[in-house]
FIPASE-234540 format. One record per residue (C-alpha): residue in one letter; z, y, x. Coordinates in steps of 0.1 Angstrom, whole numbers, plus 5000, padded with zeros to 4 digits. Layout:
N
  rest     w     v     u
     A     Z     Y     X
...
//
This chain:
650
  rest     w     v     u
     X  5108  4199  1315
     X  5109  4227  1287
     X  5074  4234  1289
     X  5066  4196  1288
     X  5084  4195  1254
     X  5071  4223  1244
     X  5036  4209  1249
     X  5045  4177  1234
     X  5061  4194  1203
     X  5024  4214  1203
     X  5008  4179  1205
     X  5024  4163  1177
     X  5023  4194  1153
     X  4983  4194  1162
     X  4980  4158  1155
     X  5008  4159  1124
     X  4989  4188  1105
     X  4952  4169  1098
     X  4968  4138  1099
     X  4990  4150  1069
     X  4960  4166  1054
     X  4944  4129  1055
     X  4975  4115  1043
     X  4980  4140  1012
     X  4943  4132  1001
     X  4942  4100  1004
     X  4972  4094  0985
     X  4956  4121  0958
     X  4928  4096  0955
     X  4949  4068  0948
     X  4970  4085  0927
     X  4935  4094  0909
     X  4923  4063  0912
     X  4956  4050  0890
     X  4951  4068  0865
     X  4911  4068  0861
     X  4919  4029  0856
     X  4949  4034  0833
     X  4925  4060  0811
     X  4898  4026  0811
     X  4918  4002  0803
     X  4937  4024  0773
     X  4899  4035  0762
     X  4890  3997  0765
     X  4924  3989  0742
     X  4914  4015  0718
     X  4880  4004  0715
     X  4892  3970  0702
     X  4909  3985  0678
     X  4881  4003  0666
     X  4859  3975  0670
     X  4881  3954  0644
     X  4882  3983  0621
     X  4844  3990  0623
     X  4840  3946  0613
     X  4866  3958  0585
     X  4846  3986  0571
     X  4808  3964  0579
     X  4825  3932  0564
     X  4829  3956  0531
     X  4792  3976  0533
     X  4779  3938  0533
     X  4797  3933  0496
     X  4774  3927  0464
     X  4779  3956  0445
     X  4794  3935  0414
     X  4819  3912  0439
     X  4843  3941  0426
     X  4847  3924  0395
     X  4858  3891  0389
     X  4828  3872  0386
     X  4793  3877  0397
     X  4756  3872  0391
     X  4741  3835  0398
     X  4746  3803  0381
     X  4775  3793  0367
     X  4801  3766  0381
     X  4785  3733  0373
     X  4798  3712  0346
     X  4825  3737  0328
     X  4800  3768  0319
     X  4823  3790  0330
     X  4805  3829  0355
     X  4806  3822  0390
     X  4842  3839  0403
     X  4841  3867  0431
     X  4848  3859  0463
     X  4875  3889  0459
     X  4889  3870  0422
     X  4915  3853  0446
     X  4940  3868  0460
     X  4940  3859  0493
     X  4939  3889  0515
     X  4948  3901  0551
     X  4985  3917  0549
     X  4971  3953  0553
     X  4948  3950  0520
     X  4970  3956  0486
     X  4936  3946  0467
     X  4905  3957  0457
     X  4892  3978  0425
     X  4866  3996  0411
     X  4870  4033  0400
     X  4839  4033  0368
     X  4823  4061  0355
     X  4850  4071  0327
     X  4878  4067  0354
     X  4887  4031  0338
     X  4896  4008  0366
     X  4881  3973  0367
     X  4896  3944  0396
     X  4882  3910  0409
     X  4920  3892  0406
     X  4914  3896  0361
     X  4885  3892  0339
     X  4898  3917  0316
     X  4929  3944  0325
     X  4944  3935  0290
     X  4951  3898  0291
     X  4964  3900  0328
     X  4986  3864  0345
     X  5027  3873  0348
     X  5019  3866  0390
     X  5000  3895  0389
     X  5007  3921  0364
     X  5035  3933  0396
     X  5001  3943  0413
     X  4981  3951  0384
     X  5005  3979  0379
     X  5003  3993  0413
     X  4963  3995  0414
     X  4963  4011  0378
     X  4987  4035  0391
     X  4963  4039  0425
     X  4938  4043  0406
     X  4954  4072  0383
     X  4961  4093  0413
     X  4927  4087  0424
     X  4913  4099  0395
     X  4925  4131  0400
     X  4915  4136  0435
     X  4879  4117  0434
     X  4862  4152  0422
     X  4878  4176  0446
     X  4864  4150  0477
     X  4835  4156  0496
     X  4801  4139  0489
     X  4788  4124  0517
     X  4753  4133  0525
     X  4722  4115  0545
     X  4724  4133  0581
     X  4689  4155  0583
     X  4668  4141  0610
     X  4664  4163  0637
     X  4633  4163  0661
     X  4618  4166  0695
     X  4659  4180  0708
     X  4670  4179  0741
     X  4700  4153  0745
     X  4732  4175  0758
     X  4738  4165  0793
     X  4774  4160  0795
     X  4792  4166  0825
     X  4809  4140  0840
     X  4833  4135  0870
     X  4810  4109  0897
     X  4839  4102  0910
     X  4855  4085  0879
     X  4865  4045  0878
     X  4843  4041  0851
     X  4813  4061  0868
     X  4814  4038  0899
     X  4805  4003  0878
     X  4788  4012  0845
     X  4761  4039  0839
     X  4760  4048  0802
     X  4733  4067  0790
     X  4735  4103  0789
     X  4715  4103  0751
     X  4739  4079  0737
     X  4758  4098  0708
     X  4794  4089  0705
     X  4805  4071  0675
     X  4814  4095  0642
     X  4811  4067  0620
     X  4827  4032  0617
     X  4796  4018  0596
     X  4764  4027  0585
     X  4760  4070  0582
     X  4735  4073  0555
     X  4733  4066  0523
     X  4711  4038  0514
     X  4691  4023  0481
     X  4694  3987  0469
     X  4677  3969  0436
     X  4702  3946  0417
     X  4694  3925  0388
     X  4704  3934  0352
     X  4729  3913  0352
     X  4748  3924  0381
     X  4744  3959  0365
     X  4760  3943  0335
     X  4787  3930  0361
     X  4797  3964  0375
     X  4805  3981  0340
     X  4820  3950  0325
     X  4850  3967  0315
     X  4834  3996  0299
     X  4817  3985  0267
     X  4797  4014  0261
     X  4780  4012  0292
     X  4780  3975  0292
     X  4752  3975  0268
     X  4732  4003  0286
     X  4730  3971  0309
     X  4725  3941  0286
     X  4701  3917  0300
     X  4665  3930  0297
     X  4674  3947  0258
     X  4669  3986  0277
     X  4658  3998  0312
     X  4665  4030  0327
     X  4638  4053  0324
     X  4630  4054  0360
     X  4621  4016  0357
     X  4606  4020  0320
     X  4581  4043  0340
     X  4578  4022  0369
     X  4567  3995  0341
     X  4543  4017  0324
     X  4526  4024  0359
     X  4523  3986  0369
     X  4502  3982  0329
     X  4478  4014  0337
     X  4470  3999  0373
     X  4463  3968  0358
     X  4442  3984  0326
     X  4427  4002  0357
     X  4415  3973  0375
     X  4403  3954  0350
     X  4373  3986  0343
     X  4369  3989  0379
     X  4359  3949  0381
     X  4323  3958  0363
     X  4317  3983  0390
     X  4320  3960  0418
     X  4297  3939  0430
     X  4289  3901  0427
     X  4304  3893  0464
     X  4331  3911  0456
     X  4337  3893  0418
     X  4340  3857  0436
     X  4367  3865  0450
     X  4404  3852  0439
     X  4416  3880  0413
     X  4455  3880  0400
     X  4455  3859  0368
     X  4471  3884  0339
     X  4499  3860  0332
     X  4512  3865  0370
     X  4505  3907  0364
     X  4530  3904  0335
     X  4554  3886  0346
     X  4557  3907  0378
     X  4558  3934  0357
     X  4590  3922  0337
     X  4605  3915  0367
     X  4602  3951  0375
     X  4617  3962  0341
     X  4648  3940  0348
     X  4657  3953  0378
     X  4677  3984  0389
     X  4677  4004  0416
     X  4716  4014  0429
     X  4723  4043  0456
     X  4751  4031  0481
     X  4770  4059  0499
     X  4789  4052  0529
     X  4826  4044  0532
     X  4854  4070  0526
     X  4889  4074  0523
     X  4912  4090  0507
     X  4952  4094  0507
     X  4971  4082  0476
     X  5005  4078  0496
     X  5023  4081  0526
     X  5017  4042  0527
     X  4988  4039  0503
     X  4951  4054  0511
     X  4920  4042  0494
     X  4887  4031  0511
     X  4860  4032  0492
     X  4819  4035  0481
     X  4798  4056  0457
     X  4777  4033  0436
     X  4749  4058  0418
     X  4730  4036  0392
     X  4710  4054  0363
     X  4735  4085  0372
     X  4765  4068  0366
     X  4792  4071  0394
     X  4816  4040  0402
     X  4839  4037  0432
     X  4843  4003  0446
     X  4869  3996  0477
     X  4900  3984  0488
     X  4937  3999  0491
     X  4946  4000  0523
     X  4985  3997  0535
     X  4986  4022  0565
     X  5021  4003  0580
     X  5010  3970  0581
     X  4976  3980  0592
     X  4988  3999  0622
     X  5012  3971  0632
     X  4985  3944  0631
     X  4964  3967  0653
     X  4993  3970  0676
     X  5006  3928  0678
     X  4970  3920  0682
     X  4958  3949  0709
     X  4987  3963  0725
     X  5017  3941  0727
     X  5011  3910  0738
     X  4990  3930  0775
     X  5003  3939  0806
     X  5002  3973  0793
     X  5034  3968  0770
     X  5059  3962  0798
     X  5052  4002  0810
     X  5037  4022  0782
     X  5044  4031  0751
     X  5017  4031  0717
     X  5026  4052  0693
     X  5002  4056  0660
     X  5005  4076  0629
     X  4990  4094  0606
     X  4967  4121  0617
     X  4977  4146  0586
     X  5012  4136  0585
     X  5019  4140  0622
     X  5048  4115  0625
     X  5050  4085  0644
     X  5045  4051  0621
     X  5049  4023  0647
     X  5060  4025  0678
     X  5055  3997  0707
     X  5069  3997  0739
     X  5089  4007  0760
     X  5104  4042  0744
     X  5094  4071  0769
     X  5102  4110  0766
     X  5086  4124  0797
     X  5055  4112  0801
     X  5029  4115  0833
     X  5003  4097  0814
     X  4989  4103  0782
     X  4955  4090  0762
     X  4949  4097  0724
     X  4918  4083  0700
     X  4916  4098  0666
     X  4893  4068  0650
     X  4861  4078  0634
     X  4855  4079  0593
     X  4865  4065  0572
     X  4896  4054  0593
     X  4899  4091  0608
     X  4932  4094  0589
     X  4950  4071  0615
     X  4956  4084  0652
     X  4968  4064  0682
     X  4988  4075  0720
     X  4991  4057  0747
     X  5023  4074  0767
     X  5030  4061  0804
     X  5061  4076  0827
     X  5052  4054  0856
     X  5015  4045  0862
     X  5011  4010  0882
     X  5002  4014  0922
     X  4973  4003  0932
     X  4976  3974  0952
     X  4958  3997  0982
     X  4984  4016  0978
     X  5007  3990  0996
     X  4983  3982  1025
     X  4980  4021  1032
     X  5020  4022  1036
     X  5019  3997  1062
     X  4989  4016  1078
     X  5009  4045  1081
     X  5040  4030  1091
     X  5024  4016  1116
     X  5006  4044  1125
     X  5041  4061  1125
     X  5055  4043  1148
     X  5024  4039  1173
     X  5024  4077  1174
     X  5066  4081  1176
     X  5063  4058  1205
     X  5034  4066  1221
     X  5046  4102  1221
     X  5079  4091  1236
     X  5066  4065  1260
     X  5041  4096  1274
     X  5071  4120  1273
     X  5092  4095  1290
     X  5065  4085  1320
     X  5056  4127  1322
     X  5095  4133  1331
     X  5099  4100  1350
     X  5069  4115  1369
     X  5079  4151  1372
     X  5117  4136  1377
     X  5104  4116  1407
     X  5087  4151  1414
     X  5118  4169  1419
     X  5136  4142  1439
     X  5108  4138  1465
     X  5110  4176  1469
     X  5148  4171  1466
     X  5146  4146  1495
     X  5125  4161  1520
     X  5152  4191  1515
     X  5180  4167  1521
     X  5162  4152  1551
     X  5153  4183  1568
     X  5188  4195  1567
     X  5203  4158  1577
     X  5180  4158  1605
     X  5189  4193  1613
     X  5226  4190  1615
     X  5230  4160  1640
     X  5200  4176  1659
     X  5218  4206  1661
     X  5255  4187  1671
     X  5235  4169  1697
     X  5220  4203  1712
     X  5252  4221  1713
     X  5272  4196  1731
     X  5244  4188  1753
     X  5248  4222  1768
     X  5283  4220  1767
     X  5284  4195  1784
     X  5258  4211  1813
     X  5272  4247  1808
     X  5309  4231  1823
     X  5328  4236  1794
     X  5340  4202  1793
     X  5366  4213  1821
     X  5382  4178  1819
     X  5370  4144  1821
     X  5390  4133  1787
     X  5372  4161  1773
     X  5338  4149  1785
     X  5344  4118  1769
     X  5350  4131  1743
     X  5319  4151  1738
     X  5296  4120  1748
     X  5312  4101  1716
     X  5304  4129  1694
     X  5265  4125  1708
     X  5269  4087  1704
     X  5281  4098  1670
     X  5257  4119  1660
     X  5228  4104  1673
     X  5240  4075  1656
     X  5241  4088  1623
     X  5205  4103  1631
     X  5190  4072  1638
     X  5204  4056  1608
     X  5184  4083  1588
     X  5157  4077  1603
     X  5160  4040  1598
     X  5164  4044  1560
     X  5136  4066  1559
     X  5114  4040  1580
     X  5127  4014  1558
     X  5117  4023  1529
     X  5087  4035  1536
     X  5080  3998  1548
     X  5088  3984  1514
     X  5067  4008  1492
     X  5039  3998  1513
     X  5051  3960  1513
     X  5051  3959  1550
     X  5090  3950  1556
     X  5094  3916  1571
     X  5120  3895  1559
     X  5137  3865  1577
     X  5158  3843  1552
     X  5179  3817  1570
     X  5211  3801  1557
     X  5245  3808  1570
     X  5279  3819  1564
     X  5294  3854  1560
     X  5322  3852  1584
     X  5299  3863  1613
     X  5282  3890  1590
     X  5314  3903  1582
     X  5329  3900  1614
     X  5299  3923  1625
     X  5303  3948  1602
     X  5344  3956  1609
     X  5336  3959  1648
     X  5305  3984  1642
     X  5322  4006  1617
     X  5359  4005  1631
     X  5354  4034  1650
     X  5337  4053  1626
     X  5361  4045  1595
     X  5395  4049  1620
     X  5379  4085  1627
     X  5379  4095  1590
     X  5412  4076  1583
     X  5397  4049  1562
     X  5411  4015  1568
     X  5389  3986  1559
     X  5397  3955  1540
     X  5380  3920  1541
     X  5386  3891  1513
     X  5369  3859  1514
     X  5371  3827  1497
     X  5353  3799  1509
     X  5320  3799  1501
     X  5286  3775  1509
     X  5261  3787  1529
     X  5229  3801  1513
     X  5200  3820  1527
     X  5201  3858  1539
     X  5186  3881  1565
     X  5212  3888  1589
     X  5198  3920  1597
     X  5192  3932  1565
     X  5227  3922  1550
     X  5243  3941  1578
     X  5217  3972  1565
     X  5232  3970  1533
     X  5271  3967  1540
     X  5267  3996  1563
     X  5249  4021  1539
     X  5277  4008  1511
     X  5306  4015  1540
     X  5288  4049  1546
     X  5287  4062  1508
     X  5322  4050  1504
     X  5338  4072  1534
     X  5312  4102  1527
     X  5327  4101  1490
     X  5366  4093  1498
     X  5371  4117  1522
     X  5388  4137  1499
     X  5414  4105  1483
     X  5447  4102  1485
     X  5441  4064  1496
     X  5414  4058  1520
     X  5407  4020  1513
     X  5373  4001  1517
     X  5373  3966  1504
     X  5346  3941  1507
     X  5351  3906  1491
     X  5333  3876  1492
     X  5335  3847  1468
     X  5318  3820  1450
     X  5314  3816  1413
     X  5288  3807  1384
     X  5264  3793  1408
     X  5262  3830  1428
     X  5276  3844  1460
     X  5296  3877  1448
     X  5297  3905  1473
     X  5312  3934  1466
     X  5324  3966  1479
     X  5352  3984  1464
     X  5367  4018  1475
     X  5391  4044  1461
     X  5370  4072  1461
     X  5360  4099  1425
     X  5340  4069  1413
     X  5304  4076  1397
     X  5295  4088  1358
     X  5290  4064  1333
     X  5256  4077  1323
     X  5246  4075  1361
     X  5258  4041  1368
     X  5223  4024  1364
     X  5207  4058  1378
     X  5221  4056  1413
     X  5199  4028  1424
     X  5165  4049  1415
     X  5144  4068  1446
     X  5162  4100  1457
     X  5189  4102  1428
     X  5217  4118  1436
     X  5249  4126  1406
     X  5243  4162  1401
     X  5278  4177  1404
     X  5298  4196  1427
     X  5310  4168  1452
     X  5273  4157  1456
     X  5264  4193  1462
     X  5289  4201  1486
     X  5280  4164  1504
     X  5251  4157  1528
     X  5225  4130  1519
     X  5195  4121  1509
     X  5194  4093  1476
     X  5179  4065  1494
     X  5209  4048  1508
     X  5214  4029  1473
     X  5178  4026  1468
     X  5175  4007  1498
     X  5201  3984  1490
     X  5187  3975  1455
     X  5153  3967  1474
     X  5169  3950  1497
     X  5195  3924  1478
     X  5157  3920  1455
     X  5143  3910  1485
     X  5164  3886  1492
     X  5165  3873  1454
     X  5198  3890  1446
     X  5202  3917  1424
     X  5228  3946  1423
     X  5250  3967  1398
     X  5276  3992  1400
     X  5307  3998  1379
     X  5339  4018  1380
     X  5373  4000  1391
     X  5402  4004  1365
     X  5417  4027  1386
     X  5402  4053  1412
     X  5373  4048  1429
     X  5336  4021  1422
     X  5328  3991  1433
     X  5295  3980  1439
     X  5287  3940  1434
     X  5256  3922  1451
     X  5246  3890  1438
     X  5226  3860  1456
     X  5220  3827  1447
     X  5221  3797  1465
     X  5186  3790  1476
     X  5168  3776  1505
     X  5157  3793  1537
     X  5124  3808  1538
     X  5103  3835  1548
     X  5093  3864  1529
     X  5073  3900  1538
     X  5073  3926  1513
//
């Protein structure tokens, strides 16, 4: 048996070791898995935000360059005279936008919500105050900044193959384009050229006076256009010689009268051509930075944007992205200020260790404003619950499996050892009465027996003997008959007065040689089926244990009562004997089991006698258990119930 648990131990660990392997990978890949969708989902949150902020910054690129001040060109409001009003004149903004200005040329600052910064309403001279002072700071930070310059075009380069892990969440659904740059801008890159009219020229330096009338109407063009007017009269001074050289096919056709020449050509000279340079940003507070373009127009430099509060812009990013998901109830946003480095607003649960963690740095001109996403807990997937059960299942298959196999190999090898057990115990029970029966045989011929009391007495010691050997050899016959299912079985109803009666005239002389004195108890009871023969069987081999065992009590008693009760005939056998163990008290009814301690050693027999009598009350449709009396000794019970007489073979 230790080398069987050894080799089950062996067994497992060889099963447990690739099995755990599986395990530990699998759960890696879920684990993997968790967080590859966690990192999406974040990215996708993130790129909302930066979606909104790129509408923000294309919302403001799609301006007129004059809707920074408070009116603009096109006709006038009808019926009162009065400039059309910018769409920026009221103040009506999102809670993130203080207001918008324009930074001119002489570092004057000039504002859709007035018409003129000296005659300003009392509801606004609160705000007034705070852009003027915005755009004081600015002014001394505008020429230390950076100008922003068209990207050089760059040709016939290989894209940079990134590496990528296949085995992402994002990798298995969507295939994005190696070539596809990531976004460094929120907004157009380069810096692009527009033609205004005069009088939107006149718009943008309204508040400057001086270079108000560099922009009067049509009174004074730029040079640029002055030439670009002067080149329109020599092409048309030009094609008026050419027109003799050409010939008279060519002279029918339709020619541009000179009136439409001219007034294309004034048309020119009252229109401007304005360089737009792509949004920036720069800090003015903690709470304050300003957003804004370069307008170049006849080398004059204005700056036209919005102040932008970085608080309530952070917060609106995080009520309208971030709290109201799934995402709030187990991670925590924090976003700040990229060159300040401390947290600004913070949503979510509040988490110091974190196994989780997913940053954006937003592109220009918003790449002042950084944003986390912290998780401590990443959600399970919901495979994660089905591969439990799997393995719980696949626990217990494998606990019991192994234990029913370890279980049926010692049943096996148990059976084994009692077979080998029981051909022991049979030789030597065979042997010994053999061996009586030999001895006094020649006794018995060599004239020892000198006196005929003594003769007698030798020929019930063979009667004895060959008794007991014939009972062996009965059992052994018996129970070979009921593995094989050839034991006939005759059930008839009766009473147990004769059966009884039967069993105290065969074993009298057997239990008054060992001293044991038997004891019969019946109540009335109604007759019910039985074989005869096999009933006697059964008393006898309980009788037999009983005086084997008890040879050795103080009291020498063997009880056997009968009686009636819950629908069952209760037989039972009671003696005064050492009793059995507790742990072999449903044992002693298996095939050649025998109590392994020293009274069973040091007592013949073979561990079929109880075997035989289980078989047998089963036979019959009764059933058997044994127990220990409160006192000394074990009583064995055998139940039948009342049923009708029939025949049976086994």
């Amino acid at each position: 048996m230790k080398r069987l648990r050894l080799f089950i131990l062996l067994f497992f660990i060889a099963i447990s070791i690739p099995l755990a392997f599986v395990v530990w990978q699998t759960y890696s890949s879920l684990e993997q898995e968790e967080r590859a969708q966690l990192r999406y989902f974040s990215e996708t949150m993130f790129d909302e935000m930066e979606k909104e902020l790129a509408d923000l910054v294309q919302r403001e690129e799609n301006r007129a360059v004059d809707e920074y001040g408070h009116s603009v060109a096109g006709p006038a409001d009808k019926g009162e005279g009065l400039p059309q009003l910018s769409p920026l004149a009221q103040q009506k903004y999102q809670d993130y936008i203080l207001g918008y200005l324009q930074n001119n040329a002489d570092g004057s600052m000039q504002t859709p919500l007035v018409a003129d910064t000296g005659e300003v309403p009392e509801e606004r001279r609160t705000l007034l105050r705070q852009l003027k002072e915005i755009n004081q700071v600015f002014n001394t930070k505008k020429f230390g900044l950076a100008q922003l310059k068209p990207a050089p075009l760059q040709k016939n380069i290989a894209p940079v193959k990134e590496e990528k892990d296949e085995s992402s969440f994002s990798e298995r659904y969507l295939t994005q384009s190696k070539e596809a740059p990531s976004k460094t801008y929120l907004g157009k890159k380069q810096q692009r050229v527009e033609e205004i009219t005069a009088e939107q020229a006149s718009n943008i330096a309204s508040e400057n006076k001086n270079l108000r009338r560099d922009y009067g109407g049509a009174q004074k063009a730029p040079a640029s256009v002055s030439g670009q007017a002067s080149r329109v009269a020599d092409s048309d001074k030009k094609r008026q010689v050419d027109t003799t050289s050409l010939s008279d096919a060519a002279r029918q056709e339709p020619f541009p009268p000179r009136e439409t020449i001219a007034a294309e050509a004034a048309e020119t000279r009252n229109r401007f051509q304005v360089e737009v340079a792509p949004f920036q940003s720069v800090s003015i507070t903690d709470e304050q930075v300003f957003i804004f373009r370069r307008i170049a127009i006849n080398n004059q430099i204005y700056r036209q944007g919005f102040v932008l509060l970085v608080g309530p812009v952070l917060r609106h990013l995080s009520a309208s992205h971030f709290e109201q998901q799934p995402l709030a109830r187990f991670a925590s946003l924090q976003m700040q200020r990229k060159d300040q480095g401390h947290t600004l607003v913070q949503a979510g649960p509040l988490i110091t260790h974190s196994n989780f963690v997913a940053e954006r740095v937003f592109p220009p001109p918003f790449d002042f404003l950084s944003v986390t996403l912290k998780a401590n807990a990443i959600p399970a997937s919901p495979a994660r619950g089905s591969l439990n059960v799997a393995l719980a299942v696949l626990a217990v298959f494998m606990f019991f499996g192994l234990l029913t196999i370890y279980q049926s190999v010692r049943t096996i090898v148990a059976m084994s050892e009692r077979r080998s057990q029981f051909v022991s115990s049979v030789t030597h029970e065979l042997k010994t009465p053999l061996t009586n029966i030999r001895m006094y045989i020649e006794m018995l011929e060599q004239g020892i027996a000198a006196t005929p009391e003594r003769e007698q007495e030798y020929l019930a010691i063979l009667g004895s003997e060959s008794a007991r050997l014939s009972g062996l050899i009965n059992n052994v016959l018996e129970l070979a008959k009921l593995e094989k299912k050839q034991r006939q079985f005759h059930m008839q109803e009766g009473q147990l007065d004769d059966v009884l009666t039967e069993i105290e005239t065969i074993m009298s002389q057997k239990l008054q040689q060992d001293g044991f004195m038997l004891v019969i108890n019946k109540d009335d009871i109604p007759t019910f089926a039985y074989d005869r023969d096999v009933l006697i069987q059964i008393l006898i081999n309980l009788i037999d244990n009983s005086v084997k065992f008890g040879r050795h009590s103080t009291e020498r008693e063997i009880t056997i009562s009968a009686f009636f009760k819950n629908g069952q005939i209760h037989l039972t056998v009671s003696d005064k004997g050492p009793g059995i163990p507790t742990h072999a008290l449903k044992k002693v009814f298996d095939d050649f089991y025998r109590v392994d301690n020293d009274l069973t050693r040091t007592t013949g027999g073979t561990g079929i006698g109880l075997a035989l009598v289980k078989k047998f009350a089963s036979a019959m449709g009764g059933s058997v258990y044994a127990g220990n009396n409160d006192g000394a000794g074990c009583c064995i019970t055998l139940l039948f119930p009342l049923t009708s007489s029939t025949s049976v073979c086994l």
